[in-house]
C-alpha positions, 0 to 999 in steps of 0.5 A: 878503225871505221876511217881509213884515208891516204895521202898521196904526195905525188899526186896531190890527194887525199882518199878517205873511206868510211866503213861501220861507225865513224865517231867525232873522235876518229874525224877529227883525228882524220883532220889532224892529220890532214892539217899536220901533213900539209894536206888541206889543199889536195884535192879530197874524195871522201867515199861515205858509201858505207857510212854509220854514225852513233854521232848527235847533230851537236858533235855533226855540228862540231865538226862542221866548225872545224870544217868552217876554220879551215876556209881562211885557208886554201882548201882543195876541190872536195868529192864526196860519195853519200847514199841518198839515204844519208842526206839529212844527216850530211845537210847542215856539214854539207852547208858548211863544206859548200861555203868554202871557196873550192870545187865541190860536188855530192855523188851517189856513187863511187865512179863518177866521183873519182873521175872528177876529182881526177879531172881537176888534178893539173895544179891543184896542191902544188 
């Protein structure tokens, strides 16, 4: 499976690396898990790096409305690592995450992305 993820209890995060081709189904098994665990308001770093997807933008935007169903709802801070070179297809799902109410930043790199996540750990999920 191109779609790996942890969810860390004790330290309220959830960590999510994509590697080759991540489909809608993978996604949204990804989303039913997250929900099922009570996990929707741990903080998220979701490392895209090493993102493909054989994805249309209508399955993008089916994913991006489940995304948007979840803002009723108290939704933890969100890192994602994206190449710049995936920008276009992230940018209607990127609209869509943008509008929740929570913390969330777009990185190129790994790094960065970890350490902010990890500066907004005190309460978040608890």
């Amino acid at each position: 499976m191109p779609l790996y993820w942890t969810i860390d209890s004790r330290q309220s995060l959830v960590t999510i690396t994509c590697e080759g081709d991540v489909t809608r189904s993978a996604l949204v098994e990804y989303l039913d898990v997250v929900e099922g665990a009570g996990a929707l308001s741990y903080r998220k770093l979701f490392d895209a790096t090493d993102f493909q997807t054989s994805m249309t933008a209508l399955d993008m935007l089916e994913i991006g409305a489940r995304f948007r169903i979840y803002h009723t709802r108290p939704i933890g801070p969100l890192a994602i690592v994206l190449p710049p070179d995936k920008a276009d297809l992230f940018a209607r799902v990127l609209g869509i995450l943008a509008a929740a109410d929570r913390p969330m930043r777009v990185f190129d790199r790994l790094a960065p992305a970890r350490r902010w996540i990890e500066s907004l750990a005190a309460g978040v999920g608890k």
